[in-house]
N, C-alpha and C positions, 0 to 999 in steps of 0.2 A: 275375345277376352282382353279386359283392359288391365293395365298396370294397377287400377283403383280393385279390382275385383278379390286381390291379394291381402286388402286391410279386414276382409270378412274373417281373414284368422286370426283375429283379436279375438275371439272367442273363446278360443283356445284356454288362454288364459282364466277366464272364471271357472271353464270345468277343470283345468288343475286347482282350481283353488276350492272346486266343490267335490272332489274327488280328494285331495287333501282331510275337508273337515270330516267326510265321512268314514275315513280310517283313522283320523282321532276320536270320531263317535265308539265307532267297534272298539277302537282300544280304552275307549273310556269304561265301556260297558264291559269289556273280557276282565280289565283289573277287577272291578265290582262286583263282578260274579263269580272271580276266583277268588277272589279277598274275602265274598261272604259263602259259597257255597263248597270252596276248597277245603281238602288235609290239612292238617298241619304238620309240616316237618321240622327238622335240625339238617338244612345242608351244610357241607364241609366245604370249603374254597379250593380249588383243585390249584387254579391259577388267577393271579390277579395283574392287572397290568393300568396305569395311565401316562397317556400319549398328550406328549403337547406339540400341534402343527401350526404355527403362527400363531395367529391369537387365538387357536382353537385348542379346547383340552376337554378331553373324552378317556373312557376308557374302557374295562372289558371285565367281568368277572366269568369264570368258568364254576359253575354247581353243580354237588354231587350228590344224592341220595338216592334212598333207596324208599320205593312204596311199603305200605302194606302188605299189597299184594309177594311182594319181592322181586318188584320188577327194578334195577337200577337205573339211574336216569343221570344222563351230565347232559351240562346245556350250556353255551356260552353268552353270556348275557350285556349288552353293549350298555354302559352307561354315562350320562354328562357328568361332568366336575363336581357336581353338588352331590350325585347320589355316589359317588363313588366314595365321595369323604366321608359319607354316612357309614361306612364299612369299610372302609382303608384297613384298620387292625383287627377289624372281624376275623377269625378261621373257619368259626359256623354262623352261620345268619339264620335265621328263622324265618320260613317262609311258608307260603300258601302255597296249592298244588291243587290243579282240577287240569284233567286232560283234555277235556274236549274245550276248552274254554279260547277265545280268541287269542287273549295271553297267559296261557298256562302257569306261569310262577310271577310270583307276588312277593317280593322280598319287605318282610311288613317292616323295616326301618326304616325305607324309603318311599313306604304305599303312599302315606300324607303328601311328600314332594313330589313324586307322581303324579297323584292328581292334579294337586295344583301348576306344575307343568303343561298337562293336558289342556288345563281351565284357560291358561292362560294363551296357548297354541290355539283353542275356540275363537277365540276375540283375538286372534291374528288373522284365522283364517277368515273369520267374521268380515273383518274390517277389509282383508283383501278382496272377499269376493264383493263387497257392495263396489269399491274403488271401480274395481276392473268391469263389473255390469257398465257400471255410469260411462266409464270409457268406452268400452266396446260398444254402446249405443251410440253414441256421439260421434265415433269411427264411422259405423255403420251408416248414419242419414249422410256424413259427408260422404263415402264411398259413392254411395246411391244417387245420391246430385251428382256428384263427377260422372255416374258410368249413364243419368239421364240424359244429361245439360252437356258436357264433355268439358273441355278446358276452354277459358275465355280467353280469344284473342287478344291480345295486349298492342296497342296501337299507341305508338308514341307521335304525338304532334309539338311540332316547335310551335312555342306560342311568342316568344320575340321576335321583336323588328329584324330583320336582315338588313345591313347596313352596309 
């Protein structure tokens, strides 16, 4: 086994990036099928928090209710800078609720940014997985000429007069 056999793991990289879009898929579809076929409740904000780590700012809400059924439910819920402003002075949010659902709550102030989130995470991952196919093909025929042909010897000749 050659040094060149090692570039075949360029591959790698497209199924992260196709293993990526397909938990944007499910999470596209869980918000859409708890936004359309969920409860509706009144959560309370138990805790809220946002983090700023370099030029990153995130943050977290914690939610409380209670079903129908009377079952009570808290869940801590991770969110970017934008949806969190959408509810920064909220105490209750209004959300969706379906349990079996890929993403069970649906906070509807922020369902719209969500999606479009989502949309726009598609055509990242889009645009990465074609990149990385094209590369990893083109790794790939070079690899395979190296582990055929091997490396060319490089022969230097003086081509001046010696004087």
């Amino acid at each position: 086994m050659t040094k060149y056999h090692s570039i075949y793991l360029i591959w790698l990289l497209p199924l992260y990036f196709l293993f990526q879009f397909g938990y944007q898929v499910a999470t596209y579809q869980g918000i859409s099928n708890t936004y359309s076929n969920g409860d509706s409740y009144l959560a309370n904000v138990v805790e809220f928090d946002v983090k700023q780590i370099a030029a990153q700012t995130n943050g977290y809400v914690i939610l409380k209710f209670s079903t129908d059924g009377g079952k009570t439910i808290e869940q801590k819920l991770t969110l970017p800078v934008q949806m969190a402003q959408a509810i920064m002075e909220s105490e209750v949010i209004p959300i969706r609720y379906l349990e079996d659902s890929f993403k069970p709550i649906v906070m509807l102030p922020t369902y719209e940014l969500q999606k479009s989130v989502i949309k726009v995470n598609f055509g990242v991952m889009g645009i990465g997985l074609i990149i990385t196919v094209i590369l990893s093909f083109f790794a790939s025929r070079y690899a395979a000429s190296k582990i055929k042909y091997g490396d060319r010897e490089i022969e230097i000749e003086r081509v001046d007069s010696e004087e």
